[in-house]
C-alpha positions as CSV (number, residue, x, y, z in Angstrom):
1,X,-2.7,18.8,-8.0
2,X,-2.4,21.3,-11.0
3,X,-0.1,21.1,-13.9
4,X,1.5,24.1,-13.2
5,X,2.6,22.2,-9.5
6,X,3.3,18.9,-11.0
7,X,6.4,21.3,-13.4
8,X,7.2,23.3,-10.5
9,X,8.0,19.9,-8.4
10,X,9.6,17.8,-11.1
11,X,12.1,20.9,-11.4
12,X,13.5,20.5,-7.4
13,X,13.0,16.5,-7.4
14,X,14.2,13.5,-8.5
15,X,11.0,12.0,-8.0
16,X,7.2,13.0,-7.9
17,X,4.2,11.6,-6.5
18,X,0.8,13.1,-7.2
19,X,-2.7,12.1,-6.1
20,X,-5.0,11.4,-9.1
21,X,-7.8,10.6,-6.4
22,X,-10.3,7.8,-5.2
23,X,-11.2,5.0,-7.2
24,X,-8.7,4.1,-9.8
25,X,-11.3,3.9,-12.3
26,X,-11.9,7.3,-11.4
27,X,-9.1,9.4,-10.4
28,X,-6.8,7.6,-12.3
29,X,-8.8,7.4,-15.2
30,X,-9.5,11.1,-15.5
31,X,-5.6,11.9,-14.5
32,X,-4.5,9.6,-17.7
33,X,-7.0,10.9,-20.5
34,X,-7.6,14.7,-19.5
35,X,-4.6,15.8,-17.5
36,X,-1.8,13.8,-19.4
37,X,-3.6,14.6,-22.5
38,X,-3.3,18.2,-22.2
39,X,0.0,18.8,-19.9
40,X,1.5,16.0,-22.4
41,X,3.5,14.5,-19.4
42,X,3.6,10.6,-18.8
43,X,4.1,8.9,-15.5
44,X,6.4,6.5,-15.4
45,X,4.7,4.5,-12.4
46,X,1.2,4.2,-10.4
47,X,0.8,3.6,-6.9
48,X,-2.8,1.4,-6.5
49,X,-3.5,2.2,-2.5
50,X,-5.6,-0.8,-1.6
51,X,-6.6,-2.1,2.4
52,X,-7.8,-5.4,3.4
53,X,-11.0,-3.7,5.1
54,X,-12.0,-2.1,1.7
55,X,-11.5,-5.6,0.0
56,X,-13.6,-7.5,2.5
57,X,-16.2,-5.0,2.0
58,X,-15.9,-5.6,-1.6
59,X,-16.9,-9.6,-0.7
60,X,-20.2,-8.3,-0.7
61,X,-20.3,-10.3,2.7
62,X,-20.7,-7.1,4.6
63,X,-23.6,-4.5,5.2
64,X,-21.3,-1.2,4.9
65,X,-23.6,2.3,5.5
66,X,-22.0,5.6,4.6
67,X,-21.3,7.5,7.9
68,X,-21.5,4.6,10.5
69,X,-19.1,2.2,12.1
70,X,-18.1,-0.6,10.1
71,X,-19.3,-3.9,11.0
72,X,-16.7,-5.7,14.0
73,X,-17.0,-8.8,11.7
74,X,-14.7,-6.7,9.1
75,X,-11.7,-6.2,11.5
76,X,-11.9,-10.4,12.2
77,X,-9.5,-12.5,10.0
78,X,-11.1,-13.9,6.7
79,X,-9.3,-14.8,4.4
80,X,-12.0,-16.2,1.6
81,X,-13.4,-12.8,1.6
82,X,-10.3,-10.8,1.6
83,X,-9.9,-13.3,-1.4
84,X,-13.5,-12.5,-2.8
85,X,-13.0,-9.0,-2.9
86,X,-9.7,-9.2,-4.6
87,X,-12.1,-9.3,-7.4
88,X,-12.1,-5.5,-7.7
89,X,-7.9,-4.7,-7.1
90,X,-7.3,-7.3,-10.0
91,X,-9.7,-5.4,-12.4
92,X,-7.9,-2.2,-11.4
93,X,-4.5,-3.6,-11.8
94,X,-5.5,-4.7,-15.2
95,X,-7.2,-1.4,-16.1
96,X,-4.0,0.6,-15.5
97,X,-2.3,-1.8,-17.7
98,X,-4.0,-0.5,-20.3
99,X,-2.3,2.7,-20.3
100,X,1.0,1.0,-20.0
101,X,2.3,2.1,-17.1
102,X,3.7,-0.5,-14.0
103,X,1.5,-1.0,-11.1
104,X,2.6,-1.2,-7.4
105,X,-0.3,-2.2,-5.4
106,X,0.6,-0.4,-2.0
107,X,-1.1,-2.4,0.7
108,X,-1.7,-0.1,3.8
109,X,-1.9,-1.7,7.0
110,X,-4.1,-1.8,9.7
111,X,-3.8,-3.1,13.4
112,X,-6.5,-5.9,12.8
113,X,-5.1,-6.9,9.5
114,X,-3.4,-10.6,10.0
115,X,-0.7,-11.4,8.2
116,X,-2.7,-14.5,6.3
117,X,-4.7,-11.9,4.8
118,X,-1.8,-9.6,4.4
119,X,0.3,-12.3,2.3
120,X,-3.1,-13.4,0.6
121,X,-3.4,-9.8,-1.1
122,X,0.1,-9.4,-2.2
123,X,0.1,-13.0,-3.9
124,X,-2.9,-12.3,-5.7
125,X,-1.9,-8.7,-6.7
126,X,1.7,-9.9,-8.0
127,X,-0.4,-12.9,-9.8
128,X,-2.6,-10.5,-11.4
129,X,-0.3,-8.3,-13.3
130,X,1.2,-5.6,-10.9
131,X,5.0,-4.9,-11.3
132,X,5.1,-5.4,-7.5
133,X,2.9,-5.0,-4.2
134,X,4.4,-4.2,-1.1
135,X,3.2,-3.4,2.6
136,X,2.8,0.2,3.6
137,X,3.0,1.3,7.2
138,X,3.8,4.6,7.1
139,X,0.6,5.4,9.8
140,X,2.4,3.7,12.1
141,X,6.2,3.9,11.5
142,X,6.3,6.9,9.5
143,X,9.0,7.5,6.7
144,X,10.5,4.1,7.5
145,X,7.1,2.3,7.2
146,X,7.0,3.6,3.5
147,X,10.3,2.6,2.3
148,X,10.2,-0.7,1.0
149,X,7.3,1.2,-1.4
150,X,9.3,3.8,-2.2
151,X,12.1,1.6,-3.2
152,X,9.3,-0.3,-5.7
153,X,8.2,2.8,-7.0
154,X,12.3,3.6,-7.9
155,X,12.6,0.0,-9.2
156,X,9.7,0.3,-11.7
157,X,10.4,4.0,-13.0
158,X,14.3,2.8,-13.7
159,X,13.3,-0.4,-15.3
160,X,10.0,-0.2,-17.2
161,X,10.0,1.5,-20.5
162,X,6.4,3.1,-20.7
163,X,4.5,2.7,-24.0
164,X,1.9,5.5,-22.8
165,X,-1.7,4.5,-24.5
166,X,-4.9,6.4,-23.7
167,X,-8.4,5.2,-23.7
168,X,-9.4,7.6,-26.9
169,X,-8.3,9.6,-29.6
170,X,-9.3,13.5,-29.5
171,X,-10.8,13.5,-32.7
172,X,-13.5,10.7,-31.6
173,X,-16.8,11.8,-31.1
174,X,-18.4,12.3,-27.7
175,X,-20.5,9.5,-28.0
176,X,-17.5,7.1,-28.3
177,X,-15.4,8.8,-26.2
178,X,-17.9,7.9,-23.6
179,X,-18.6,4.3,-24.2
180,X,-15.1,3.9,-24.6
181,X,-14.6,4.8,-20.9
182,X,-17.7,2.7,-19.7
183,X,-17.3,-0.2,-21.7
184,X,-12.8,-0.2,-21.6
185,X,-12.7,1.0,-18.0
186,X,-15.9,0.5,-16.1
187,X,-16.8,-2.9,-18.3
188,X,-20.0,-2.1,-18.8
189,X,-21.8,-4.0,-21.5
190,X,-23.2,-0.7,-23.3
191,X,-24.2,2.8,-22.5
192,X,-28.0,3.9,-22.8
193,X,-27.8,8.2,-23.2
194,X,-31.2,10.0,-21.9
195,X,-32.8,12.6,-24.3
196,X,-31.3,15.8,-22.4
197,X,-27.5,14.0,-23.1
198,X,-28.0,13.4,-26.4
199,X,-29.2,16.9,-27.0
200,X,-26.6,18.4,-25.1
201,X,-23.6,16.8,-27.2
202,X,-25.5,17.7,-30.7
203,X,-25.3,20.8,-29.8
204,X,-21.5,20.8,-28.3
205,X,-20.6,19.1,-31.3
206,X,-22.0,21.5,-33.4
207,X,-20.3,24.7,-31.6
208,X,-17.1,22.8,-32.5
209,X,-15.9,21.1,-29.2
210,X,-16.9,17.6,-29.6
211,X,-12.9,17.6,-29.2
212,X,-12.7,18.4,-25.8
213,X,-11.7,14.8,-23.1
214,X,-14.7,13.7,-21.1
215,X,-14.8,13.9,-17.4
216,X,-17.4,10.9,-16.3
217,X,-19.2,11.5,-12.7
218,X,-19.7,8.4,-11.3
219,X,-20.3,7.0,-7.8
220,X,-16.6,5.2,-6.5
221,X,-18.0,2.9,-4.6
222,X,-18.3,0.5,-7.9
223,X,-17.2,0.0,-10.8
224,X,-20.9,0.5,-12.1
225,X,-23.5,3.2,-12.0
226,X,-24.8,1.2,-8.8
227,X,-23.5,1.6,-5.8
228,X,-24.3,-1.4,-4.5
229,X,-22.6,-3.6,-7.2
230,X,-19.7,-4.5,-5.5
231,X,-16.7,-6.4,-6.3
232,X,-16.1,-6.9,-10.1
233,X,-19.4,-6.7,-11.4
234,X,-20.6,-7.2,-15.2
235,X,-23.7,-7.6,-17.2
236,X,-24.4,-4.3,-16.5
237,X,-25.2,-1.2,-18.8
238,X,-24.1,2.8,-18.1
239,X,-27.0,5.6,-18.2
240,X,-25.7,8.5,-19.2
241,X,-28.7,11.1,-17.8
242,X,-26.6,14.7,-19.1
243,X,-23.8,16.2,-20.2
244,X,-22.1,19.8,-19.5
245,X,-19.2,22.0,-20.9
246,X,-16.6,23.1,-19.1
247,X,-14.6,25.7,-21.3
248,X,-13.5,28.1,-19.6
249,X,-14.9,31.9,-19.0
């Protein structure tokens, strides 16, 4: 949602939630270092939304294809992969650390989810750094279902005293600002810029808004440039292929 509807709400409630969209390392990571930066408001908690079918996936054990069913093997209890592919909620529990804000990892439940796997997820997520993780069942029971997360998110505004950190300063050039998203964020070992990129910032820099925040496109489905890199992975580089300004009319 906009600035301007993030104000308007925090004047008629005691409490505000707003999407910052899939992907913590993207969503989140653009809502942090270009719409905090420039509405200078803080949150005061994050909500990581996190399923036990997305974590299995992120095993590696399955074949997933965009657009078809998933595999019946993923709705089948398995712990060791639900373990597996806790791989990737730990590295997004520690990425929003960075920024200094309290995580609740919001589990939301499914009908085949067991509760081995259930209790298996919100061990590892407590273990790994979130303020909390709670179950979320508001598909299924509606507002009821979602208040033991509500109370978290209550619990971690009134007791966690945010030290607010972003991932860059303004006055960094483009260059850095970029590797210090793939390299702080994604964990990328290094970023590799194609010829059109590197022209592109020169010339940005030289009109005088090498200033601006950067707003990576990436695929969500990992925490690389590949797709298929599931999980947590590393040893990998970023290619940067262009860049474009968006400044307004």
């Amino acid at each position: 949602s906009s600035i301007v509807a993030d104000r308007i709400a925090l004047g008629l409630c005691d409490y505000v939630v707003t999407e910052s969209g899939f992907g913590a390392d993207m969503g989140a990571e653009k809502f942090f270092n270009i719409k905090c930066r420039v509405s200078g408001m803080k949150p005061d908690a994050v909500v990581l939304v996190a399923t036990i079918r997305a974590l299995k996936v992120h095993s590696g054990r399955y074949k997933v294809v965009p657009g078809k069913p998933l595999p019946a093997r993923v709705t089948e209890e398995d712990i060791s992969a639900v373990e597996e592919g806790c791989s990737n909620l730990r590295r997004h529990i520690e990425n929003l650390g960075k920024f200094g804000t309290p995580v609740i990892v919001a589990l939301n439940r499914f009908s085949s989810d067991t509760d081995g796997e259930i209790e298996s997820v919100l061990n590892i997520a407590r273990g790994s750094g979130a303020f909390d993780a709670v179950l979320s069942e508001v598909h299924s029971r509606g507002g009821e279902g979602g208040a033991v997360l509500a109370q978290a998110v209550v619990k971690a505004c009134e007791e966690v005293d945010v030290e607010f950190k972003m991932t860059y300063a303004d006055d960094l050039p483009v260059r850095d600002k970029i590797r210090a998203i793939c390299t702080e964020i994604y964990r990328a070992d290094g970023v590799d810029f194609k010829p059109p990129a590197s022209k592109a910032i020169r010339r940005f820099e030289k009109m005088g808004l090498g200033n601006l925040p950067v707003c990576m496109a990436k695929t969500q489905y990992s925490f690389s440039d590949d797709p298929k890199k599931v999980g947590a992975p590393d040893g990998f580089r970023i290619t940067v292929r262009d860049v474009h300004l968006s400044a307004g009319a």
